[in-house]
FIFIPA-121040 format. One record per residue: residue in one letter; z, x, y of N, C-alpha, C, O in turn. Coordinates in steps of 0.02 Angstrom, whole numbers, plus 50000, padded with zeros to 5 digits. Each point is the difference from the previous one (the first is absolute). Layout:
! residues N
aZXYZXYZXYZXY
...
//
This chain:
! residues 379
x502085278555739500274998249935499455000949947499444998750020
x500625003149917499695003049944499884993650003500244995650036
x499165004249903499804994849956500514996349940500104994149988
x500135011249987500594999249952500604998650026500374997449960
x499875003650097500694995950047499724996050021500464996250016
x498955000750003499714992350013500234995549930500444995949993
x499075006849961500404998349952500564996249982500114993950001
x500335012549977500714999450000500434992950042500394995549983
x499255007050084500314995650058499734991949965500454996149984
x498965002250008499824994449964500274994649964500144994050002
x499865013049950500504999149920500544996150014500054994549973
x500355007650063500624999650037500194993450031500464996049990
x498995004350058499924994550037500104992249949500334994850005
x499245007749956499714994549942500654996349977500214994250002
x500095013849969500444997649967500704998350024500444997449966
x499585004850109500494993550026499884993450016500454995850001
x498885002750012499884991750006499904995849933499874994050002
x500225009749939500144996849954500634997349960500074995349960
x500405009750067500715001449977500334993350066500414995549991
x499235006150066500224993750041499944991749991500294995350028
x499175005149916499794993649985500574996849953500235002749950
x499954991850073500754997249944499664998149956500264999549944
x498934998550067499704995449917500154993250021500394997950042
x499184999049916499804990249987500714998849995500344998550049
x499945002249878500774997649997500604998550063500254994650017
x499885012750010500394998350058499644996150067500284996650044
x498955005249946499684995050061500084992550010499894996650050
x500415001349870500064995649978500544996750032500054994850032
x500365009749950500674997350013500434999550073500544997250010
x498965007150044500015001150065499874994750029500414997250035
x498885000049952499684994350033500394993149974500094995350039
x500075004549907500714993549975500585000650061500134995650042
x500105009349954500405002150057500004997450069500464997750034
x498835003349982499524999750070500214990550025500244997150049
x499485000949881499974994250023500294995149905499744998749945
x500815000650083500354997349927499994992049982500114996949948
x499695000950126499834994749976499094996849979499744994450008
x500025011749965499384996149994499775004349930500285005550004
x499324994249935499884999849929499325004950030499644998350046
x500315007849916499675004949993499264996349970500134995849957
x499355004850054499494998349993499495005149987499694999849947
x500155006550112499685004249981500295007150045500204999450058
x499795005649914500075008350029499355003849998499604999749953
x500305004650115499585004149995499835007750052500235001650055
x499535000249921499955007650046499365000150033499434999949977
x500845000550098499315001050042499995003550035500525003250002
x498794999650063500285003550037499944995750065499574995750011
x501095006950043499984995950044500075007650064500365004949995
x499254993850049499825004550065500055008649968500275005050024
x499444994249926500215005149963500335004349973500005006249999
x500314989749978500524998949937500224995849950500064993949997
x500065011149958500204995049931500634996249996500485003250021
x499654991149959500474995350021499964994849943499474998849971
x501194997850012500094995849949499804993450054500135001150059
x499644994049927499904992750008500254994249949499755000149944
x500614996150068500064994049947499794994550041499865000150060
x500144994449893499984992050023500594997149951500045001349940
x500454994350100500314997349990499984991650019499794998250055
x500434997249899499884992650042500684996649959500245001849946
x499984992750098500594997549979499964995549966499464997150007
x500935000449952499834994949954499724991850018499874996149954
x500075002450101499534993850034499405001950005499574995650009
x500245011349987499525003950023499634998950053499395000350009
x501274997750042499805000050064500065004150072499844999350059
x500515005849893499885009250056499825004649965500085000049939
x499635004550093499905005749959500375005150030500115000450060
x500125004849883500385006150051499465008049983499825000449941
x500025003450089499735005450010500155007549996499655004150031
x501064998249918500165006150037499365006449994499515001449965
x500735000450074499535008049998500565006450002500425000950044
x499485002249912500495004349974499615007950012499395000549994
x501035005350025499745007949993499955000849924500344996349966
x499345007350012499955003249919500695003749980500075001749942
x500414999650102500675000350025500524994549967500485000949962
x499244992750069500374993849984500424998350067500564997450002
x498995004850057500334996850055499604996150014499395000750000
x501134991550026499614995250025499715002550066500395003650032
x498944995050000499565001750042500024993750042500284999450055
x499464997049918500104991050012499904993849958499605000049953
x500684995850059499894991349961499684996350033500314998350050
x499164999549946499614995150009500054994949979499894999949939
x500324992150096500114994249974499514995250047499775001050056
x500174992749892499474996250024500044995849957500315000949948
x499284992350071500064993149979499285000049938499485003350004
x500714992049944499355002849949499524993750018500294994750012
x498995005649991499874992349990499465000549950499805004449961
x500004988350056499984994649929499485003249953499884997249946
x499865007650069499335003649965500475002549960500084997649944
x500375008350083500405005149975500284997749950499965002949946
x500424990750063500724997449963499484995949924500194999249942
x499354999550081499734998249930499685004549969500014999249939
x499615006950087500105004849955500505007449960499895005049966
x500674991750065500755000749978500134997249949500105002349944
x499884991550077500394995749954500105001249922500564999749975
x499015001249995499734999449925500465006749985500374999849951
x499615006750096500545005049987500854996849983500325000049948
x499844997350121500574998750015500454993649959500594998350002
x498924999649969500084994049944500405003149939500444997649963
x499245008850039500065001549924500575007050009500115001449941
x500085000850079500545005750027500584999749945500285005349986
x499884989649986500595000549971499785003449949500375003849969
x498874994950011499855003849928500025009149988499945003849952
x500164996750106500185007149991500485003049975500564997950016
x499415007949934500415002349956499815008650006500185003649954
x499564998550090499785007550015499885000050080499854994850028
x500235010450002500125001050080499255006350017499595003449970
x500624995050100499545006650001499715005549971499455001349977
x501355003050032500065007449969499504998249928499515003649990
x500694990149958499865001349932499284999749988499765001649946
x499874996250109499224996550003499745005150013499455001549978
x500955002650066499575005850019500095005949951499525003950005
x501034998349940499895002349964499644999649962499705005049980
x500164988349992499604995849942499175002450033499625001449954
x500214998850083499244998450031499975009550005499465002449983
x501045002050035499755005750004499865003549916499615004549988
x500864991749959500015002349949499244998749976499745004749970
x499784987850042499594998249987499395003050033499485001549972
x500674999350087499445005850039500035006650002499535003650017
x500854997849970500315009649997499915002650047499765005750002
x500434990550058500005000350061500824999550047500494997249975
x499545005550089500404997750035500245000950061500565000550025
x498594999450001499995000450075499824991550027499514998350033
x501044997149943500124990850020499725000250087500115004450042
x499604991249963499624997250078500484994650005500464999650041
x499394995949910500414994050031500274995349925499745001749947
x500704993350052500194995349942500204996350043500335000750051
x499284992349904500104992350059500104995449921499735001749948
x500684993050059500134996449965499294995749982499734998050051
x499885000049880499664996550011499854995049944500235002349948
x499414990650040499874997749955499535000649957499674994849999
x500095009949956499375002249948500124996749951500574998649984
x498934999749982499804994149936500664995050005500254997649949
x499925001550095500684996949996500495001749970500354996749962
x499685010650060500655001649960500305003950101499665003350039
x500944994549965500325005250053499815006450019499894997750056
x499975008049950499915007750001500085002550081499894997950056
x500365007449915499935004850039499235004850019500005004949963
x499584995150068499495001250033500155007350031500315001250052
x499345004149897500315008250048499345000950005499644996649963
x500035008550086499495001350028500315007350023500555001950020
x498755001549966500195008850011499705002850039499404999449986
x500685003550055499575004450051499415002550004499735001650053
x499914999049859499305002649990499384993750017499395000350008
x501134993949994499644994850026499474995949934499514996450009
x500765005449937499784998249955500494996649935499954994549972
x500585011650016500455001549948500494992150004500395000450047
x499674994049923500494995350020500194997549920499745002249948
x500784992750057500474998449932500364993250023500224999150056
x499804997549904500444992150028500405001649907499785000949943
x501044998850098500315000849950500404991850006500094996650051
x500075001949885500474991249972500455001150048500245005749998
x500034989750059500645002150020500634997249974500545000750030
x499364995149896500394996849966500235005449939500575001149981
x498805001949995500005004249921499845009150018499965004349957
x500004996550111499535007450003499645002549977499925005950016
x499604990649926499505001749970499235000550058500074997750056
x499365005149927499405001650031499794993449996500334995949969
x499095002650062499504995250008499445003749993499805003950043
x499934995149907499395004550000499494994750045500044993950004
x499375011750033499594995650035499335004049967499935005850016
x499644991649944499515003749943499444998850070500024996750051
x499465008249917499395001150032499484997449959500184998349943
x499035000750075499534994449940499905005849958499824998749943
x500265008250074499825004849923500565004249999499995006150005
x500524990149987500715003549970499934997949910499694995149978
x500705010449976499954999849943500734995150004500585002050000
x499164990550005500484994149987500004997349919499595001549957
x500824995550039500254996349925499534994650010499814997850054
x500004999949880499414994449989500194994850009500534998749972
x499124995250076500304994049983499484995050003499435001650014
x500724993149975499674993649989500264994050051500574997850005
x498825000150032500314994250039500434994049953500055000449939
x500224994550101500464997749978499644994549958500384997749957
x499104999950043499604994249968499915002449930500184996749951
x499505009950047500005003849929500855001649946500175000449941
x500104999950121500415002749969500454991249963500334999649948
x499544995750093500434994249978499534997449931500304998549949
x499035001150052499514999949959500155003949933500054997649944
x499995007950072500475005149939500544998749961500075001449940
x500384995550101500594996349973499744994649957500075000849939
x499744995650076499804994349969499625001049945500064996249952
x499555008650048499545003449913500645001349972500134997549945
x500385006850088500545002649930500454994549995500264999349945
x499874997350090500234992849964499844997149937500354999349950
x498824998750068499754996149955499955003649915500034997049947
x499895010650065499765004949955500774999049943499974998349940
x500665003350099500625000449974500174992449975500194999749941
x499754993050100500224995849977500804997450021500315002450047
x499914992849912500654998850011500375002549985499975001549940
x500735001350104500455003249989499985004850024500435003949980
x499264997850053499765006850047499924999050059499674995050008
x500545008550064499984998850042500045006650034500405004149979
x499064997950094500075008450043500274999150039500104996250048
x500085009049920500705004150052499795007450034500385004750011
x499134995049998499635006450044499155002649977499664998949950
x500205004950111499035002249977500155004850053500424999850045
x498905006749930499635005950024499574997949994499834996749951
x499685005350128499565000550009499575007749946500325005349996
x499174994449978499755005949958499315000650020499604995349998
x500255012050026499565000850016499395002049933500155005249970
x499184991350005499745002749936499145000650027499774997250050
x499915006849908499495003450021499334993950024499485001250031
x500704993949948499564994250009500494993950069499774994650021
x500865008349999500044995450048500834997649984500184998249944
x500275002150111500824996750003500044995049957499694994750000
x500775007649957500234994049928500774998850031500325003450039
x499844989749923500624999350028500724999749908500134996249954
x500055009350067500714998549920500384996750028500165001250058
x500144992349895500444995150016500585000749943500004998649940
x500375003450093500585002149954500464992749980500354998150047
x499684997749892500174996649996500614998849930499905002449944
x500684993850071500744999549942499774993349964499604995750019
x500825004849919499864996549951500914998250004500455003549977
x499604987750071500845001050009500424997249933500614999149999
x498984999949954500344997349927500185009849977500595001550000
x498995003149985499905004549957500435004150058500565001949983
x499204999650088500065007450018499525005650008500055005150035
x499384992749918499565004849990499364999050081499754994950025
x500215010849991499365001450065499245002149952499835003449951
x499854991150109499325005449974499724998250075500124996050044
x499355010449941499465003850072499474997649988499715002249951
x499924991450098499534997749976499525002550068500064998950060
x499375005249897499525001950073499414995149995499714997449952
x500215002050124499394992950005499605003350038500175004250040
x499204993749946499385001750064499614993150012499624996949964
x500535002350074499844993250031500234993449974500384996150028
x499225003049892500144991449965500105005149914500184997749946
x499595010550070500175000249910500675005550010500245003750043
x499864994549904500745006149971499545002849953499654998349952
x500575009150101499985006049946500365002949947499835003349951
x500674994750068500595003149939500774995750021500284997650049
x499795003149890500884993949985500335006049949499785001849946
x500815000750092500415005049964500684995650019500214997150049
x499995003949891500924995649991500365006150002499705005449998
x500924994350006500395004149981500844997750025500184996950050
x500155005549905500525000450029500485003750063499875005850016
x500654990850017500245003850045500365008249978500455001149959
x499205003850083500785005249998500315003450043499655001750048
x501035000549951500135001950048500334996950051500344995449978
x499705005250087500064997450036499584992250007500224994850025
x499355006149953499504992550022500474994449940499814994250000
x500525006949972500394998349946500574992150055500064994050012
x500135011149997500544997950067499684995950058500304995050019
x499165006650008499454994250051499814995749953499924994650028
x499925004849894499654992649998500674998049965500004994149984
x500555009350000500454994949981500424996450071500354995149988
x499605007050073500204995850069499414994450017500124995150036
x499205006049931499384996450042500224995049953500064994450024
x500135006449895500004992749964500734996950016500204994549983
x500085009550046500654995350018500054995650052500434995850011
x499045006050021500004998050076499314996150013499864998350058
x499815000749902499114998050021500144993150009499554997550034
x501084996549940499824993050040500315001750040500444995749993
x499835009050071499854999850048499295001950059500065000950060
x499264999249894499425002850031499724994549993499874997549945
x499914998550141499634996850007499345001150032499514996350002
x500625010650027499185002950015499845005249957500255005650001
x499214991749952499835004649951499625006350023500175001650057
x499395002249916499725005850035499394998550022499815004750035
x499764990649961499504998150017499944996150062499504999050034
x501414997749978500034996050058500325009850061499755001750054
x500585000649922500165005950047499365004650011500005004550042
x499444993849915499455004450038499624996450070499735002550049
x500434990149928499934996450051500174998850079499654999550050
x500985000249939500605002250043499785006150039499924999250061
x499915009449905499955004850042499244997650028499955002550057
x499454993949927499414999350016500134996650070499825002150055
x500414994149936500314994550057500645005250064500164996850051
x500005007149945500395002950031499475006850033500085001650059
x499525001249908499425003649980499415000249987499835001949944
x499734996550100499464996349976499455006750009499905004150045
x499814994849887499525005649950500685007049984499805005349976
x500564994350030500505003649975499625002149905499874995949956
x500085008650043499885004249917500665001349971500455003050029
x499594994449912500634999649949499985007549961499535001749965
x501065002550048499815005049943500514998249937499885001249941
x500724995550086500344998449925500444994950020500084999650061
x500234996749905500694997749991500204999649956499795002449948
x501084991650067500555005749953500484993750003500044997550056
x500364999249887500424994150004500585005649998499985004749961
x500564994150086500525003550007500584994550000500014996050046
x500645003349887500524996950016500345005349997499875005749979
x500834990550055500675002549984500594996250041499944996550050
x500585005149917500574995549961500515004750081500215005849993
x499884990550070500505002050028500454996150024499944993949988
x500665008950054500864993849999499734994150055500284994850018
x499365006949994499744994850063499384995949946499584996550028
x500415003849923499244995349948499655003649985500035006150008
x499514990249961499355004749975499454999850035499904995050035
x499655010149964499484999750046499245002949956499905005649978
x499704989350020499345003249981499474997250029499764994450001
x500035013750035499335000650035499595002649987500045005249967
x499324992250055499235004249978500065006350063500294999950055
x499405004149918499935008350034499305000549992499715000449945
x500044999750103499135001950016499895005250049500205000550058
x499505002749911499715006550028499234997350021499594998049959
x500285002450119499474998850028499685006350056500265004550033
x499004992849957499765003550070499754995150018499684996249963
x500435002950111499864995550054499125001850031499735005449988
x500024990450041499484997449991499725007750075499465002350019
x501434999150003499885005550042500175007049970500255004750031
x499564995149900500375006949945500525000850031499965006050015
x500744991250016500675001549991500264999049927499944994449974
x500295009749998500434998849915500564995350031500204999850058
x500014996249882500854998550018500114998649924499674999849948
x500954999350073500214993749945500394994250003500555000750027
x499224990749941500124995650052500374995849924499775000349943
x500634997250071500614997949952499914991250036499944997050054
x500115001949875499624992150016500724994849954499955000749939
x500534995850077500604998449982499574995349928499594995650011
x500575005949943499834993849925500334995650000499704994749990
x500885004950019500484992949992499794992350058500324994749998
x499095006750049499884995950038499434997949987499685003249958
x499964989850079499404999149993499585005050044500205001850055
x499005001349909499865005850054499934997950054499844994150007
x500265010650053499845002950051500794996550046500115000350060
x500364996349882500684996350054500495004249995500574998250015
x499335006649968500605005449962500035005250077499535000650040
x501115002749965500155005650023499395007449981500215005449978
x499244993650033499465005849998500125006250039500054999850061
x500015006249900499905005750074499415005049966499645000749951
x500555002050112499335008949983500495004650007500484998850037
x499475008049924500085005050014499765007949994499515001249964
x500645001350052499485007149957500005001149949500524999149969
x499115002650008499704999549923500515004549961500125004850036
x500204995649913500305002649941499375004449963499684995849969
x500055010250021499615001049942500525004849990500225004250040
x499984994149884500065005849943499755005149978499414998749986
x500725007650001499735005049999499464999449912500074994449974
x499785007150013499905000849922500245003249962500095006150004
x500134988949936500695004549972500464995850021500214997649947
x500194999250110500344997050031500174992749943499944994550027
x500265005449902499814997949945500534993650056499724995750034
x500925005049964500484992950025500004999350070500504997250024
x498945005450027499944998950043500644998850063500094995150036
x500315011849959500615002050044499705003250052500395001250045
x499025000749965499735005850022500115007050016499965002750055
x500174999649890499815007750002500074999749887500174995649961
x499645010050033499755000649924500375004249968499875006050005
x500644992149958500435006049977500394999649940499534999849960
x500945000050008500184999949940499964990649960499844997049949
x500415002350109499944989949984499194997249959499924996149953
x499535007750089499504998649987499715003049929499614996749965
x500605009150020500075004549929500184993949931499714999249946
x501064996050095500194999049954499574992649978499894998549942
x499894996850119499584995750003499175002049961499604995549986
x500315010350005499525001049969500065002549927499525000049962
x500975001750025500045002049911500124992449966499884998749941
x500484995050123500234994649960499314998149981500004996849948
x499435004250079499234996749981499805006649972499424998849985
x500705007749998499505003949956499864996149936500304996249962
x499005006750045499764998149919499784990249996499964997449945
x499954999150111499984996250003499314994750033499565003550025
x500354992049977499654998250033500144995150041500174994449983
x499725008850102500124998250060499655002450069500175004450040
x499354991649959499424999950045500565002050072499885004550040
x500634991949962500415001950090500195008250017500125002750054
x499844999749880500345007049992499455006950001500015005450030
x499414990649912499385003149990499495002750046499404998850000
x501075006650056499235002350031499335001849994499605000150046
x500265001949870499435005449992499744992549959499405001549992
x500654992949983499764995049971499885001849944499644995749975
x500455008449988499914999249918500314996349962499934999149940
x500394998850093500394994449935501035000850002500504996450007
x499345010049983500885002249985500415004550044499805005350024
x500844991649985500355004350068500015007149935499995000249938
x500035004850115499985005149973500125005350049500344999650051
x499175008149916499935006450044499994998050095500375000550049
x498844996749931499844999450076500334997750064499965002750055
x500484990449925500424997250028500865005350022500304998850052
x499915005949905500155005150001499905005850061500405002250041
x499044999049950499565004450051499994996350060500145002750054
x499764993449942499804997150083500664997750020500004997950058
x500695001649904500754999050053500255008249994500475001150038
x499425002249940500125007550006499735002950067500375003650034
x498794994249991499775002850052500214995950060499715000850053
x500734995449940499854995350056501204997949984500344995050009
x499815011449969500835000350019500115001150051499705003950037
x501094990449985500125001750043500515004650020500085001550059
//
């Protein structure tokens, strides 16, 4: 045989054991099959006497068996393996199996989500797991490196940062509650924050405390570095932000954890956790109203999230969760995420104006620049 019909023959070969492979999804749905009475936990591809073969773990809701199928890349069952779990196992279960109902995305979607994020999609294995305390899906890739924990509530990423990744600036939580308290005192009565960015400046992380004036309406951006304010800019709402502080003043005697007690709250849930921003979020739905603090953190293990801290309670008694972080694109003016005519129109309502939230290039006035940078960044 030629070199080139070796080849060929190869080629061939290849490309029937790929076409044979049903994929994660139906592996999915085989091993449910296999064993229906027990909750999918983790899938994976191994080789067994040499061969490639689907594996799951399955365990029943006492989490006191486990079931085993082993599947061909085919989708024939091979065999099920069952067995009794003990007490090591079932408690490091548990904390999974607790939380199951919160799922709102399946396999198939985790594994799309994690290949979109790796640009990858040769999957080793996905096991259900608990990261920063948020649910996820846990995919791991064959290069033995390449991995992704996607929300299994929201399908958003979990970013897991490295110590010299180009990360967003933040300020531990002592500075940052410290910060609050300068733009308090600076603003006075009648003023109260309703959100801060962390800002990175050539002498060292300043913290802007974005704070409402609930008689007037009017916001101003107060930046602090440590005990001084650098700058106090007022301005009025536009735009969309028009519509958020007219819900925050409708709704603020229902906020009994102010923002200084919710930085608290994530410190305490998070400990050395770095603040890059938060964000007072109401709104008016048939089931009540609801306003929560939104904090964007990195964990003390650079996992990003974002951890929603309930206001209407005393802190840390409230319904708290984590989830993957929301960032907006830039440009992303009403924060729908993606940048497109809405945001055009959110930005002519502030042309010519002065509004530090809008103002990327900092001169003073929404304008050109602000322009330019949702043009490059359409979706």
């Amino acid at each position: 045989m030629s070199f080139k019909a070796l080849a060929v023959t190869s080629s061939l070969l290849a490309a029937t054991i790929a076409s044979a492979d049903i994929g994660f999804p139906a592996a999915v749905d085989a091993s449910r099959a296999a064993a229906p009475q027990g909750n999918l936990f983790a899938i994976q591809k191994r080789i067994r006497s040499g061969v490639m073969v689907y594996e799951s773990e399955l365990y029943d809701a006492p989490l006191s068996n486990s079931y085993g199928p082993r599947l061909s890349l085919s989708g024939a069952i091979l065999r099920l393996d069952q067995g009794h779990v003990n007490d090591a196992t079932r408690a490091t279960l548990q904390p999974v199996a607790d939380r199951l109902g919160e799922l709102q995305i399946g396999f198939a979607d985790a594994i799309n989500a994690a290949n979109a994020d790796t640009s990858r999609t040769d999957v080793q294995k996905v096991s259900l797991e608990i990261e920063a305390n948020i649910l996820a899906y846990h995919v791991d890739y064959f290069d033995g490196v390449s991995r992704a924990d996607i929300d299994g509530a929201t399908g958003g990423v979990i970013p897991h940062h490295l110590p010299g990744d180009d990360m967003d600036p933040t300020n531990p939580s002592t500075a940052v509650v410290a910060a609050v308290g300068v733009a308090q005192a600076e603003k006075g009565k009648g003023w109260v924050s309703i959100g801060l960015e962390s800002e990175a400046e050539a002498g060292g992380n300043t913290v802007e405390v974005l704070l409402l004036n609930l008689n007037s309406g009017v916001l101003s951006l107060v930046d602090v570095a440590g005990d001084t304010v650098l700058s106090d800019i007022e301005f009025p709402p536009a735009g969309g932000q028009v519509r958020k502080v007219a819900k925050i003043r409708a709704n603020w005697s229902l906020v009994v954890t102010d923002l200084a007690g919710a930085v608290a709250v994530a410190e305490a849930a998070y400990p050395g956790a770095g603040v890059v921003n938060a964000e007072l979020e109401a709104e008016t739905e048939k089931t009540g109203n609801t306003v929560e603090w939104k904090l964007n953190l990195i964990t003390a293990d650079l996992i990003e999230i974002d951890f929603v801290v309930d206001a209407t309670v005393p802190s840390g008694n409230g319904a708290n969760f984590a989830m993957a972080p929301v960032n907006p694109l830039p440009g992303d003016l009403n924060l729908d995420g993606v940048v497109n005519a809405a945001d055009i129109t959110e930005l002519f309502g502030a042309w010519g104006q002065v509004n530090p939230l809008i103002d990327v290039d900092g001169d003073g006035i929404v304008g050109g620049a602000e322009l330019t940078q949702l043009i490059a960044n359409w979706s």
